[in-house]
Backbone as CSV, one residue per row, in Angstrom:
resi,resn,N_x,N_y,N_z,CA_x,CA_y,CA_z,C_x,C_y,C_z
1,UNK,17.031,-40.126,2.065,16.769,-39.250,3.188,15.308,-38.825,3.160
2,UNK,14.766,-38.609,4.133,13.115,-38.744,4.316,12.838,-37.038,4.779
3,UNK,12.106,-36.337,3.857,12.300,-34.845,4.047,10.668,-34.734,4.473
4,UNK,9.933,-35.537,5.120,8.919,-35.235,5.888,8.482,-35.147,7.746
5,UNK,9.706,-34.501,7.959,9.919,-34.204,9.256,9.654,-32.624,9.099
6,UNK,10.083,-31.656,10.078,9.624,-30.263,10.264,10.231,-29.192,9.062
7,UNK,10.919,-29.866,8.532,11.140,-28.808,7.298,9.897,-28.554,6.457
8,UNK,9.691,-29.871,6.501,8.071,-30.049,5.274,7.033,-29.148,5.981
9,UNK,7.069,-28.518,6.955,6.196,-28.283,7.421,5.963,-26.723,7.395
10,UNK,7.473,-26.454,6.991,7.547,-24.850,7.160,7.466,-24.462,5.710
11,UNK,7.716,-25.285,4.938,7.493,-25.181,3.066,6.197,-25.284,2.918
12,UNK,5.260,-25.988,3.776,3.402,-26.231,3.629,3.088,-24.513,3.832
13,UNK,3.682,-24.115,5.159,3.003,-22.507,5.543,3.300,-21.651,4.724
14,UNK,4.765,-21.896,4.471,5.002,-20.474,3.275,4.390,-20.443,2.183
15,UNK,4.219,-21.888,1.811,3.156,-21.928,0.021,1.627,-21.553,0.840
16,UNK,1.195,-22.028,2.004,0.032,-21.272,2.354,0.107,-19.593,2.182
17,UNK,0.871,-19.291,2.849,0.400,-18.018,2.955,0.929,-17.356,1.392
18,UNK,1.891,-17.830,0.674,1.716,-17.177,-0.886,0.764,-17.308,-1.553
19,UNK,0.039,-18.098,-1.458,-1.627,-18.440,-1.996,-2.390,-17.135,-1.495
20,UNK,-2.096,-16.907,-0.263,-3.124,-16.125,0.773,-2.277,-14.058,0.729
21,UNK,-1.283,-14.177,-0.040,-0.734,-12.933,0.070,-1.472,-12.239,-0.768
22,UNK,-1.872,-12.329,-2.451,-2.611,-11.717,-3.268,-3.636,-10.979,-2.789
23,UNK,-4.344,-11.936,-1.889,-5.899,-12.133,-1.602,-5.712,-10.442,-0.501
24,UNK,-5.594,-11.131,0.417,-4.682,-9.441,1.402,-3.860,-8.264,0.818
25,UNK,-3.358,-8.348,0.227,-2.825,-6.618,-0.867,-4.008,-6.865,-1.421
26,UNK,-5.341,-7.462,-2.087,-6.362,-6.992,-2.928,-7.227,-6.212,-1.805
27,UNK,-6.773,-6.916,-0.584,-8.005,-6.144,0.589,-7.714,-4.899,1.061
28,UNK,-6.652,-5.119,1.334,-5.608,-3.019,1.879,-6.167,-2.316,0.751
29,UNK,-5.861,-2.931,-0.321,-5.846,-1.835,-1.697,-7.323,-1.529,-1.871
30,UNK,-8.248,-2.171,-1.444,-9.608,-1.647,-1.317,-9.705,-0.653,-0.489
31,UNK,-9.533,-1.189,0.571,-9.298,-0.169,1.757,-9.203,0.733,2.010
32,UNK,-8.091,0.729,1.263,-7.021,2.139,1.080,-8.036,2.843,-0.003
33,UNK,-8.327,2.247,-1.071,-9.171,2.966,-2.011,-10.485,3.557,-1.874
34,UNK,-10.947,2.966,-0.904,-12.498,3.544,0.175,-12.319,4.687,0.675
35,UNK,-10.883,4.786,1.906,-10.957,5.728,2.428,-10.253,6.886,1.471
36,UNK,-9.374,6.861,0.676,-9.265,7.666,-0.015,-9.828,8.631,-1.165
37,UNK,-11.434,7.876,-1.535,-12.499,8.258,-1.676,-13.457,9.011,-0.773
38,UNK,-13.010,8.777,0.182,-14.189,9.631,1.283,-13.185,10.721,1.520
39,UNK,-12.280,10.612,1.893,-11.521,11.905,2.189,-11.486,12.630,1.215
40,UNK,-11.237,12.476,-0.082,-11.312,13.471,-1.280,-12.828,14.212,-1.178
41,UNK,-14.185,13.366,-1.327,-15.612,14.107,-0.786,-14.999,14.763,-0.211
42,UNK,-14.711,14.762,1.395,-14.650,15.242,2.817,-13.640,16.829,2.044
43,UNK,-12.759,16.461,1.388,-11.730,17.810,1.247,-13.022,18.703,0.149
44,UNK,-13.277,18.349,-1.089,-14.212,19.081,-1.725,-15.160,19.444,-1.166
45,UNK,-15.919,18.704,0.009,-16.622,19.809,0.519,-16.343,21.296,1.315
46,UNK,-15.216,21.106,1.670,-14.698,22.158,2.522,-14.361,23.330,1.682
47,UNK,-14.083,23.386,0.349,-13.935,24.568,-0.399,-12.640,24.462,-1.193
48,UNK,-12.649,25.616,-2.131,-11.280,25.286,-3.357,-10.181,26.173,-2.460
49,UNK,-9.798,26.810,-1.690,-8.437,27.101,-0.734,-8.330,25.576,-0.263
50,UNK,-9.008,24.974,0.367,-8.164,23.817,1.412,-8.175,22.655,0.095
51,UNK,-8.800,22.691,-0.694,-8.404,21.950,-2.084,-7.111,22.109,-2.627
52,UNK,-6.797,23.499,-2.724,-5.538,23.272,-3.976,-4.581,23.355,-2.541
53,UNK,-4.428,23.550,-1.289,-3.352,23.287,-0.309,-3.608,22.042,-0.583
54,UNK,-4.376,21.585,-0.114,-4.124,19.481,-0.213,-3.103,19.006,-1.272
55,UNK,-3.685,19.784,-2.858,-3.090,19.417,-3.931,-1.992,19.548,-4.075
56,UNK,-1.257,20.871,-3.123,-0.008,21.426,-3.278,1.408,20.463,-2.385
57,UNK,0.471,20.293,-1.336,1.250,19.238,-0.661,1.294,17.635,-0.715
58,UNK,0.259,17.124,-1.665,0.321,16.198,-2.331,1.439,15.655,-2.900
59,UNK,1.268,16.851,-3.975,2.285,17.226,-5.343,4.222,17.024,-4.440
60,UNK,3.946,17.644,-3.599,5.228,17.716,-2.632,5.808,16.429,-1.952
61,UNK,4.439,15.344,-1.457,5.102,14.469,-0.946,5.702,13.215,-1.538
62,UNK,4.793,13.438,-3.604,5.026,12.741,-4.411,6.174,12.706,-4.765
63,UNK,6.602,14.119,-4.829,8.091,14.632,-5.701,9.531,13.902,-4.320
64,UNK,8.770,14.020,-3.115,9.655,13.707,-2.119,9.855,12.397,-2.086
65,UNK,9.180,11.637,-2.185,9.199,10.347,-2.020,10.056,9.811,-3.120
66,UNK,9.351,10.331,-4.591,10.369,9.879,-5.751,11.633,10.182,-5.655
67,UNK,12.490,11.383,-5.217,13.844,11.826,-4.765,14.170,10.920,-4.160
68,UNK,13.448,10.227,-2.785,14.258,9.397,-2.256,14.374,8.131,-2.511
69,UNK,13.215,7.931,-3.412,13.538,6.576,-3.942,14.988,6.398,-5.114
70,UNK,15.082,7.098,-5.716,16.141,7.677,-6.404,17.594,7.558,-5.477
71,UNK,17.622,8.627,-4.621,18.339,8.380,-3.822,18.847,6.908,-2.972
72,UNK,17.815,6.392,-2.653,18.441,4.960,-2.071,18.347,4.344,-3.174
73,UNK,18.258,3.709,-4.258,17.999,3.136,-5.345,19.587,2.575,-5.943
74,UNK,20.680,3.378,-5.493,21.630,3.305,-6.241,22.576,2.759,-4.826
């Protein structure tokens, strides 16, 4: 049986783009790491009240998120 008809073709793109997936999460994660650098500046300049609120609700969305990962997890 001759498996170079359109199947072969959709096994070429998916190994393309797994080659090409690393490369893109390395680019978001820059990204993401840029702007999350400027916004931290941007909050320290504004003063230590809107600092430790940031921190407080940080702290909150961390704890939230982990609960629900927990929660659906099982």
């Amino acid at each position: 049986m001759d498996e170079s008809g359109r199947g072969a073709r959709v096994f070429a793109e998916e190994a393309l783009l797994g080659l090409l997936l690393p490369f893109w999460q390395l680019v978001i994660g820059a990204i993401v790491l840029v702007v999350l650098v400027l916004s931290v500046g941007r909050l320290a300049r504004r003063g230590r009240s809107r600092m430790t609120t940031a921190l407080l609700v940080t702290a909150a969305a961390i704890a939230g998120f982990a609960v629900i990962g927990v929660l659906l997890e099982g």
